[in-house]
N, C-alpha and C positions, 0 to 999 in steps of 0.2 A: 857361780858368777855373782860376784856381789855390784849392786848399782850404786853409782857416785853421782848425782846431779847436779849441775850446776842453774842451773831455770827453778824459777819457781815453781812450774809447773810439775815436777817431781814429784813424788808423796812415796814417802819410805815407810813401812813396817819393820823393825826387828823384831828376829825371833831366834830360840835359843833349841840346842837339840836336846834333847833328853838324856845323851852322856854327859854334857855341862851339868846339868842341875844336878847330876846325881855325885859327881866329884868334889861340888860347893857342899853338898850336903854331907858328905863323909870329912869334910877338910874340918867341920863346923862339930862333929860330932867326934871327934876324936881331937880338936882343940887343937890340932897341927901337931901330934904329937904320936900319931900312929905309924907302925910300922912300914907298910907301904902306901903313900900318897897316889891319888890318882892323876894324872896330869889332863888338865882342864886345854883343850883349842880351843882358839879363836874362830868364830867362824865367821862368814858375811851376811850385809842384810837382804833381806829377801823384798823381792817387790814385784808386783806383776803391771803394772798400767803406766803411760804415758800419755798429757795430756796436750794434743796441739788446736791452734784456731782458727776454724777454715777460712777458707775464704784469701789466704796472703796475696796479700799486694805487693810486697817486697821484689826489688827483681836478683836478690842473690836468693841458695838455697834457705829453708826455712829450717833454723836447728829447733830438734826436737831434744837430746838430752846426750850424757856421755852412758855408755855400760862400760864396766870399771873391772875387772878379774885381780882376785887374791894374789894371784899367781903369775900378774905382770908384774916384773921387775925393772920395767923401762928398758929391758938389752935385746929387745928388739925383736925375741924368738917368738912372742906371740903372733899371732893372726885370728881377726873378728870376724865371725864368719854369719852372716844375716838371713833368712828365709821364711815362707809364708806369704799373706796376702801382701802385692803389692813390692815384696821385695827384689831387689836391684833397678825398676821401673820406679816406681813412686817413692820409695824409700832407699838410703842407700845408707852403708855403716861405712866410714875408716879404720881399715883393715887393721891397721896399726893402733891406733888410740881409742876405738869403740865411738867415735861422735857418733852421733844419727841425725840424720836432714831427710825432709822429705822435699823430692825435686820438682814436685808440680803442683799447683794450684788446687785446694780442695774443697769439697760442697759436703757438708755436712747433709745436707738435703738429698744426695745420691747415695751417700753410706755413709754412717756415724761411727763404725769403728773400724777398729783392723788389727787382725791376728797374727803376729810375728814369732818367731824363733830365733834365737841367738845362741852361739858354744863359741869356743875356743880351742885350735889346734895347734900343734906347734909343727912352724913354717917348715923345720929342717924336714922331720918326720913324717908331716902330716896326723900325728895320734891327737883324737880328741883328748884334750885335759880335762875338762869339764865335762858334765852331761850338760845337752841341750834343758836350754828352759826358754820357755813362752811367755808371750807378754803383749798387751793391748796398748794400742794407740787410740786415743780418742778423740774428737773433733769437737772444738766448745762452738758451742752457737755463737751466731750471729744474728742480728735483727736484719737479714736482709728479704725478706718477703713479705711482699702486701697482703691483707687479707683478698680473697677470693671469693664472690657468692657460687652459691647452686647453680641460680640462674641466672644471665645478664638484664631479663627481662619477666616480669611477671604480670600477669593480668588476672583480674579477682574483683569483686564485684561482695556488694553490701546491700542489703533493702535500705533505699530511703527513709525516713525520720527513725531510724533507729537511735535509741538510746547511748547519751556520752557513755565511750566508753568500751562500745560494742568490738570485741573482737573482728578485725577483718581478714588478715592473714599472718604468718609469719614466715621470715626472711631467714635466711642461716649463709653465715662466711665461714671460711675454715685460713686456717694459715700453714704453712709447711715449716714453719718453725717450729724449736722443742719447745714445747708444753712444760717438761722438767725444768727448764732452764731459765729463770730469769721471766720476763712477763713479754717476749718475743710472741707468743702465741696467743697472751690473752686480749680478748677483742671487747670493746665495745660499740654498740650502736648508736647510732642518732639519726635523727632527720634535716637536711636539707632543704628540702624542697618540698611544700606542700602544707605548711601553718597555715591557718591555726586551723588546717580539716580536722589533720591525723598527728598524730604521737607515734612513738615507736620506744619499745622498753626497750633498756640499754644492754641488758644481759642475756634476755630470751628471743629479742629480733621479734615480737611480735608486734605489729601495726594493731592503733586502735582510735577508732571514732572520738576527737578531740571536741566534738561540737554538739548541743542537744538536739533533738528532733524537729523546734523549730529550724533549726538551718542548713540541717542537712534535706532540703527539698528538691527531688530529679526534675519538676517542673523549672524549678529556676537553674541548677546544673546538673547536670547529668555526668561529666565526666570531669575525675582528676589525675593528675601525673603525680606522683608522690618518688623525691631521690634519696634513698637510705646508704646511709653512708658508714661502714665499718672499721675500725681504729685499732690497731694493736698496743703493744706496750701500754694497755690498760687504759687506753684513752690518753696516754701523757702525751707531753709535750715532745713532737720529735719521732712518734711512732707513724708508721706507714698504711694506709687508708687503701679499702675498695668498694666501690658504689654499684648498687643494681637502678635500676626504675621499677615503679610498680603503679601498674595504670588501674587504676580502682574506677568502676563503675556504679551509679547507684540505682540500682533493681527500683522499677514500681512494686507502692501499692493503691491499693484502691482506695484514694486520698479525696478524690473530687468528683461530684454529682455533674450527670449532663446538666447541660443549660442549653436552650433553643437561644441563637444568635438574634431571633426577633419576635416579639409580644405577639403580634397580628399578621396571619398569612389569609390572602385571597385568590380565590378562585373560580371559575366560571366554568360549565360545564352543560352541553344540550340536551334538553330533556332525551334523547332518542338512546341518547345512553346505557347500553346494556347492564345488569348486573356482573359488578367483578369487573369495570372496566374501569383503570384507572385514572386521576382525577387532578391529583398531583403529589408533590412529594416536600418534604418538611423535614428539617434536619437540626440537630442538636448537634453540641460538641464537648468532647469530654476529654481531658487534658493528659487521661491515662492510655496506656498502653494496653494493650493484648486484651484479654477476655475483662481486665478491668475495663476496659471501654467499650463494653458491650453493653445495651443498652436498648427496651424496647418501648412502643408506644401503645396507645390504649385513648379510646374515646370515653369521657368521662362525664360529659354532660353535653347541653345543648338541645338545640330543637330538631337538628339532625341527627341525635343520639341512632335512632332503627333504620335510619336512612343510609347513612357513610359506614365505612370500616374503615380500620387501621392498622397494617400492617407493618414487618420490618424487614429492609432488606437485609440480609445477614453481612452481605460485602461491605456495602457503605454505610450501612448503619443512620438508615433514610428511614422515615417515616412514608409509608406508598398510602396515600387515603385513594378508597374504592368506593365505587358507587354498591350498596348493598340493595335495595330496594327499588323494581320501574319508579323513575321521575315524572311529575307532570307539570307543566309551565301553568295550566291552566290552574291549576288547586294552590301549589306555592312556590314562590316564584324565589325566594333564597334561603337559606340553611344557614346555622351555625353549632361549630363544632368547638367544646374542650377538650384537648389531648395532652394529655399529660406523656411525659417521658421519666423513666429511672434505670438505675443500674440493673443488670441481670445477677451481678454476684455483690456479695454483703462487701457497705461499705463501710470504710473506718470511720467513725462519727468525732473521735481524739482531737481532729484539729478544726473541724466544724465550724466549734461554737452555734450559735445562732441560725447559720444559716442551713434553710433546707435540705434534704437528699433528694427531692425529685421537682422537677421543671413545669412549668404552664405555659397552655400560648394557645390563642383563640385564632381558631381558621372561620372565613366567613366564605361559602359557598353560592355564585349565584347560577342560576337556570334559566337555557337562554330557551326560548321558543325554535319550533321544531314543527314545519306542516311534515305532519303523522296522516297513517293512512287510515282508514278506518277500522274500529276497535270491535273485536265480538265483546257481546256482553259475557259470556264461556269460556275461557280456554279448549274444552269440548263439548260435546252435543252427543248422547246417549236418545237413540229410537227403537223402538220395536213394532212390528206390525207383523199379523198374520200372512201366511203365506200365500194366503186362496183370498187373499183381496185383490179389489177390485182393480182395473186401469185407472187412474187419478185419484182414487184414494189419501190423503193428505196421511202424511208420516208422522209429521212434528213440524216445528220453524225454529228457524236461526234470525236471529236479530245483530246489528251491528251500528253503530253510530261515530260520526267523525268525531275526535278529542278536541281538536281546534276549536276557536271562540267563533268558527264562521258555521257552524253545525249542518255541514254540504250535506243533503241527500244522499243515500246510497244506494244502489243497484247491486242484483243478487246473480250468480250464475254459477251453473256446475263445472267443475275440471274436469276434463271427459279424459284427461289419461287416468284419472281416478275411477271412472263406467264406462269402460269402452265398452261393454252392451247397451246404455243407453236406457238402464233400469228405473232411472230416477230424475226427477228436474226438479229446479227452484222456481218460484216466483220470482221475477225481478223486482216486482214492489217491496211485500211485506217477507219475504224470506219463508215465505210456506212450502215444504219438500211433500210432493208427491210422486206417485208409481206414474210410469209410462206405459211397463211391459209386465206381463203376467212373473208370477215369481215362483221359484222351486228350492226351498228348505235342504230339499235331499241334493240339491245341485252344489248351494251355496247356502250353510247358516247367517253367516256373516256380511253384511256389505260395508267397506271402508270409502265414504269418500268426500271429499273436499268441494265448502262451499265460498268460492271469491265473492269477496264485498269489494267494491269501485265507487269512488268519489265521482257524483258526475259531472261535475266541474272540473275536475281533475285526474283523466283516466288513469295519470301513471302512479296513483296513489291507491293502492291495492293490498290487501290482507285476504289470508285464509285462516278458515276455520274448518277445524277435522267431524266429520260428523260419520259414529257409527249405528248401524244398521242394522238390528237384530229381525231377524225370519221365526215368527212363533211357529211351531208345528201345528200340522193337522194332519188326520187320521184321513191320507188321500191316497195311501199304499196299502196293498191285501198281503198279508204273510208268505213267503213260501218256503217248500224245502231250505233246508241248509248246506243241502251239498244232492247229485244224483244217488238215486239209494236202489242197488239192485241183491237180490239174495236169491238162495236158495231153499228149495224144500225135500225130503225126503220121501219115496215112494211108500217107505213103510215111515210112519211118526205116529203119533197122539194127539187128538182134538186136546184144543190150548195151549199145544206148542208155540214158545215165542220164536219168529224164526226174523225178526228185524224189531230195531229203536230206531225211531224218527225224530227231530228237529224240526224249527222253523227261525227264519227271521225276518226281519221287517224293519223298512228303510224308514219311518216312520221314529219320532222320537218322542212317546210320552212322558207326561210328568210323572204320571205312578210306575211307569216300567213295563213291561210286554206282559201280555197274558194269552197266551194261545189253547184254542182247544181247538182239539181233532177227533172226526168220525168219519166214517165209512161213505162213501156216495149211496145217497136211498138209486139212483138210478144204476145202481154198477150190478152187473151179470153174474160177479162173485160173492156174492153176499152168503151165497150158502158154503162156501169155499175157505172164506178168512174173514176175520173181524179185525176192529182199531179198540183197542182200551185204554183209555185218556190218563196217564200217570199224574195227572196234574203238576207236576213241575216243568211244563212247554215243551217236555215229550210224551211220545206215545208209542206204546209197542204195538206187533202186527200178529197176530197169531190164527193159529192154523181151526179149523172149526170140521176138519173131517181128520180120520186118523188112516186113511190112504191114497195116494194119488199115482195117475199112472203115467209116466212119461210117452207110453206110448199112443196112449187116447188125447193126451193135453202138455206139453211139454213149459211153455210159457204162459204167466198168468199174469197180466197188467191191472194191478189193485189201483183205483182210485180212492185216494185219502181226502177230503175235506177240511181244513185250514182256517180259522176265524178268529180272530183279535177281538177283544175286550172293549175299545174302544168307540166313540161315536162320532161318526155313523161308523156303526159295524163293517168290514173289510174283509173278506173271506176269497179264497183260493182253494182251487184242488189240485195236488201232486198226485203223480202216479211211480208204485211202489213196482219192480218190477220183478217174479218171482219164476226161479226156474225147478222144475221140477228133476229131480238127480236120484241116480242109485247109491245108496248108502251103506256102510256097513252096519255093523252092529252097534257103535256106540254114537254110531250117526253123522261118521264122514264120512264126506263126498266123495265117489267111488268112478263115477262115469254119468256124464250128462251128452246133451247134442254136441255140435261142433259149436256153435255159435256159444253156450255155456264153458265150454273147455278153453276156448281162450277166455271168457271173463275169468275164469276161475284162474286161468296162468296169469294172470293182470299184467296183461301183453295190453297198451292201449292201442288207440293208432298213432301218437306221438313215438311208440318204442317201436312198432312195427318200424314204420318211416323212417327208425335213426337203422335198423338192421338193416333195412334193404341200401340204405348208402354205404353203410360200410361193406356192404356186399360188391357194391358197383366199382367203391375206392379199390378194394382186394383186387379184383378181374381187372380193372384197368395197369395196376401197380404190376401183375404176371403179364399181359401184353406187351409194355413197355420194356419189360428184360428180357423178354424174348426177342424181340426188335433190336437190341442193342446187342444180345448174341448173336445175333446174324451178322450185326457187320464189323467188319475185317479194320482191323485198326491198319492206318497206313503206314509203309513202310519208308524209310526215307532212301534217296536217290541212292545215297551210295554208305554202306552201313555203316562203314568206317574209312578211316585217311588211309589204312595200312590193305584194304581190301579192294587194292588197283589190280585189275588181271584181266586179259583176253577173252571176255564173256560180255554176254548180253547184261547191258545198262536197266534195268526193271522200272519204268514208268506206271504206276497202278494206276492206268486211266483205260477207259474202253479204249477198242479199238477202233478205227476209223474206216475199218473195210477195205475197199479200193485205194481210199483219199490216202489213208496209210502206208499203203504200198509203193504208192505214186512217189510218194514225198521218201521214201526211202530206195525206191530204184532198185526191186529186188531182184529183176529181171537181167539185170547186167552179171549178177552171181550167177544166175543159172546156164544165161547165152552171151559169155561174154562179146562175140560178132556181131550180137544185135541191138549194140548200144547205140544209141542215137546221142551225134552229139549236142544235138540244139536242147536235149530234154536237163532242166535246171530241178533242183530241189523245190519244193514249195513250199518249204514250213519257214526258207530262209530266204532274204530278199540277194537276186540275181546279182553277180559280181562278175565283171571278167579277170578279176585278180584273184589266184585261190594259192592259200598257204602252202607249199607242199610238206609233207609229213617229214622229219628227220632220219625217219628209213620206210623208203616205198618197197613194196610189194609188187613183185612181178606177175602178173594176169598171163598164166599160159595158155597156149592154146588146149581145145577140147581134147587133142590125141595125147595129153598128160593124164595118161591113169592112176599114177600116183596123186595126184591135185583132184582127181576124180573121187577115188577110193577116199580119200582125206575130208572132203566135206562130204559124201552120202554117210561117213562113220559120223561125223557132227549131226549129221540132222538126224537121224535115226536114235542118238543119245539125247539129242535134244526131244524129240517125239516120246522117249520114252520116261523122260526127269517126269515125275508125279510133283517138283515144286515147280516145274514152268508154268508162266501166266497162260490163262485158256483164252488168248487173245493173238494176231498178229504183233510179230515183232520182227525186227532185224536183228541176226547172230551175224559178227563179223567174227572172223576168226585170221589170225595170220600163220602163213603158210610160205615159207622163196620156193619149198622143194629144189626140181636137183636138174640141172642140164639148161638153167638158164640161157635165156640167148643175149639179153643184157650183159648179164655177169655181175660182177661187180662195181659198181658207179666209183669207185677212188679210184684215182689214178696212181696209189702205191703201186698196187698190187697189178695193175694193167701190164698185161705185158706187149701191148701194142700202141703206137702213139693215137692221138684224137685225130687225126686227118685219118687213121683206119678205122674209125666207129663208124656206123650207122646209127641214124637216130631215126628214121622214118617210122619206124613202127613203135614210139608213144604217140603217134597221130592217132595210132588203131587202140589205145586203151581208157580211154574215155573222156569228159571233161576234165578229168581230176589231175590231168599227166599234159592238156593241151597248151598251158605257157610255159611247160620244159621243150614239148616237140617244137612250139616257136623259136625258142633260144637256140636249142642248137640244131633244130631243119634249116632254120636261116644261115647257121654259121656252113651246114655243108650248100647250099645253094652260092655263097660267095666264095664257097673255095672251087666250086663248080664254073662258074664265071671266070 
């Protein structure tokens, strides 16, 4: 298929096949004069692309080009046959002449080209003539798209006095226009809105700090709106625009020194004023944000330099002045303080000049009078006094005086929740402490107590002062044992056997430390028996001075030791060592002593005795107690089960009641039915002359029924011989009609006689239990009788 265009939009290539050139070239080299010529066709041109321009506004078809075939003769037998993208929908060819139109409106922006196929057939036949060949439609741009940013909105932020210049951010548009084609896609920047802060480069969309460091100040503004504005077609005349915002912010920095709002702050404060208690508060201000406005205080000079402090609160960024040092109205009566204030972090000194980085400002403090109670000349009072002194013995003295300019008298007294024994008292005059009551070191080293001073013009003006009480020791205790000390000795030993170490101690507390020595009593009976040898370090061992003794001439030997401390006046005591004389074996254990040595030697005390014989008592009581509980009988319930209803005796597991049981169950009517008495009621139930009758009664025969006879003596005799029957009184009822009734049967189905032939006189004769049926119908035959 060769293509014939009539648009400009056409663009043809010729090209030639390689049997032409090779036919030119023999025709040329044989000078037209060779024997066989080769014959040179014509062929068509070759072309693959079509180019159309989106966007038609036209409202007929939009021609795109004609395709033209060697082989159309204009007689009509051809047919254009079209396919690929978009073909017979978007594209359509005449079958007959090859035009092409495209039938719809198109966006280069959705898809820029489009792949087609075109042959030729002949109509009659159908045989392709051609081969298929391919070929592109292409879509030229249009300038019809704005630029577009990233984002509609940008926020971005610069440190304050930054330098012209300074990069702050950068902005970017895009266009869906071709970039190849023509300057549809190329953009330029600029700014709108926001001269002369910020600039904006035209090609790279970066915003940049139009103004020097004096003027860009976040004290004076803090925020700007900056509109950049994007341009196609190169910024010319006639291209299509898109705008973002961009809110720039300008960051602190640490630009400006606090300054106090005022020169001179005053303040008044009562002498009574504790240390640390606040006085007032003083404040500077600093124009920066965040940790650049941070900022602390400091006392720097003045007469109240050791008197005031100063503080900061970290919230408000206050200055808290505190009282450091007790005030007195009496001595000076106002203060003044220099406090200075500065930044906590380094500040920029660039736009300064001249002026300082840190603040002054003179505080004048006055002191207002205050009646104060009376003053110790001590905060405490340190006494000692021996312990063996006397009753009124003076201890020490406490002094106190009123601070006021009216210098009242004072009066002394003890806090007696501070001696509730009543060991010590003041003078009210001069504050002189002496003893009351005799005193004991080993009871109490220490005595802690409190002495009030009172104004006595003014009682409710009162202070305390702490006064401790030290107890010297004296040597007023004699040593003793350390613990009770019992041993034994052996029948067979060796004179100088050590057979105990002894101790001592002593409630006594000297300054050089205990010294005890021990000997034998010159009056003790055993002397020839055992000796003490004084080890010098405050024990002493006990040793044996014969080398046999006989348990059975002397069994227990009570050595008296002698005990005496170093101290003056000398303090002595004498222990007793207490020694049992025991059978031994060979290497000298105790083998067999008395009774009274066999338990020391099991070290059985009597604290362990006393815990064995309880738990002796707990054991015996503990087997009583389960014994007791095996004995009795868990109870049984009335009736064991719903399903275990039957003709037997009901089991009550209570005693019996003897007679009263009997009474109340009327056992005598089972035995003699004749000798029922009808006036005799139950007693366990309250008397009724209305009684249910049973759903089926039981006929009571007389005694000459020996089957009814034979029928309960076999019950009771089973009953007598059940090993689970209660061993108490009970009633057994048991039912029985037997055989030859004289009733018969109470329905009147089965009656073979009418009611005017019954008798009914004889439930008069069977008990209470049958007397409002003998009513009902004895009456009916007494009116049939009438």
């Amino acid at each position: 298929i060769s293509g014939q265009i009539e648009a400009w939009l056409f663009v043809q290539t010729p090209q030639f096949h390689y049997e032409d050139l090779l036919a030119e070239k023999e025709e040329d080299r044989d000078g037209g004069k060779g024997e066989k010529l080769l014959k040179r066709f014509k062929r068509g041109w070759m072309w693959n692309q079509f180019f159309l321009q989106e966007e038609y506004t036209g409202s007929d078809k939009q021609y795109i080009g004609k395709l033209q075939s060697d082989m159309d003769r204009g007689d009509g037998t051809l047919k254009y046959i079209l396919s690929g993208d978009g073909a017979g929908d978007i594209f359509t060819i005449d079958e007959n002449n090859g035009d092409l139109h495209a039938n719809k409106r198109l966006d280069r922006e959705d898809k820029a080209f489009y792949t087609l196929r075109a042959t030729v057939v002949n109509k009659n036949t159908g045989i392709k003539l051609e081969p298929e060949t391919e070929f592109i439609v292409k879509l030229h741009d249009i300038n019809d798209n704005e630029p577009i940013f990233t984002k509609e909105l940008y926020t971005v932020s610069v440190p304050e006095r930054s330098n012209m210049g300074t990069s702050v951010t950068q902005v970017t548009a895009t266009d869906a226009d071709d970039s190849m084609y023509g300057n549809s896609a190329k953009l330029r920047y600029s700014i709108s809105q926001g001269h002369p802060y910020f600039s904006v480069e035209p090609d790279t969309g970066i915003i940049r700090t139009a103004l020097g460091p004096g003027e860009m100040d976040r004290e004076k503004r803090e925020h700007y709106q900056v509109v950049i504005e994007a341009k196609d077609m190169a910024g010319q005349r006639g291209g299509l625009t898109g705008t973002t915002t961009v809110n720039i912010t300008l960051t602190d920095v640490n630009d400006n020194p606090p300054r106090f709002s005022q020169s001179i702050y005053q303040f008044s404060v009562p002498e009574s004023m504790k240390a640390g208690t606040p006085v007032g508060r003083i404040k500077a201000v600093d124009k920066d944000l965040g940790k650049n406005a941070e900022m602390f205080y400091n006392v720097v000079g003045g007469d109240g330099l050791d008197m005031f402090d100063v503080i900061t609160d970290k919230d408000s960024q206050e200055g808290i002045i505190t009282v450091g040092k007790p005030l007195d109205y009496e001595k000076t009566r106002s203060y003044t303080l220099e406090i200075q204030v500065q930044n906590t972090q380094t500040l920029d000194t660039r736009f300064l000049g001249y002026l300082p980085t840190k603040d002054m400002a003179t505080v004048r403090i006055g002191i207002e009078d205050v009646d104060e109670p009376p003053l110790f000349e001590r905060a405490s009072y340190m006494m000692e006094v021996k312990e063996d002194a006397a009753v009124g013995t003076a201890v020490g003295s406490v002094r106190a005086m009123d601070p006021d300019g009216y210098n009242s008298p004072v009066r002394y007294s003890i806090d007696r929740r501070t001696d509730l024994d009543r060991l010590f008292n003041v003078h009210s005059g001069n504050g002189s402490v002496f003893i009351t009551r005799p005193l004991d070191r080993e009871e109490a080293a220490w005595h802690n107590i409190s002495v009030i001073a009172t104004e006595f013009n003014k009682p409710l003006q009162t202070s305390r002062g702490p006064v401790y009480i030290r107890l010297l020791d004296v040597n007023d205790n004699a040593p003793t044992f350390a613990s009770f000390y019992e041993t034994f000795v052996c029948e067979k030993t060796k004179a100088g056997q050590k057979i105990q170490t002894v101790s001592a101690v002593d409630a006594d507390d000297p300054a050089g430390g205990h010294k005890f020595f021990f000997s034998l009593a010159t009056e003790g009976a055993y002397r020839g028996n055992f000796t003490v040898r004084d080890n010098g370090d405050n024990t002493a061992g006990v040793l044996t001075r014969r080398s046999s003794y006989s348990r059975l001439h002397k069994s227990v030997y009570l050595v008296p030791v002698v005990i005496t401390d170093g101290d003056f006046p000398m303090q002595s005591s004498t222990g007793t060592l207490t020694v049992r004389v025991c059978t031994c074996d060979r290497e000298g254990n105790m083998e067999l002593c008395n009774a009274e040595a066999q338990t020391s030697s099991a070290g059985l005390s009597t604290g362990a005795l006393v815990a064995i014989l309880l738990c002796v008592i707990i054991l015996l009581m503990i087997i009583v107690l389960f014994a007791a509980l095996k004995k009795q009988k868990k109870k049984e319930p009335l009736i064991i089960s719903k399903e275990d209803v039957r003709d037997n005796v009901v089991s009550y597991n209570d005693e019996g009641g003897g007679e009263e049981d009997t009474q109340a169950f009327d056992i005598g009517a089972l035995r003699n039915p004749e000798a029922i008495e009808e006036s005799k009621q139950r007693r366990d139930i309250i008397p009724s002359d209305t009684l249910y009758p049973p759903l089926r009664q039981t006929v009571i025969p007389s005694r000459d029924n020996a089957d009814v006879r034979d029928f309960i003596n076999q019950r009771v005799q089973d009953n007598d011989n059940n090993p689970t029957a209660p061993p108490y009184d009970s009633l057994a009822t048991y039912a029985y009609e037997g055989t030859g009734s004289v009733a018969e049967s109470l329905s009147s189905l089965g009656s073979a006689s009418s009611e005017g032939d019954q008798d009914y006189n004889y439930l008069s004769d069977w008990g209470p239990r049958f007397r409002k049926l003998a009513d009902m119908y004895g009456a009916e035959d007494s009116d049939c009788d009438s």
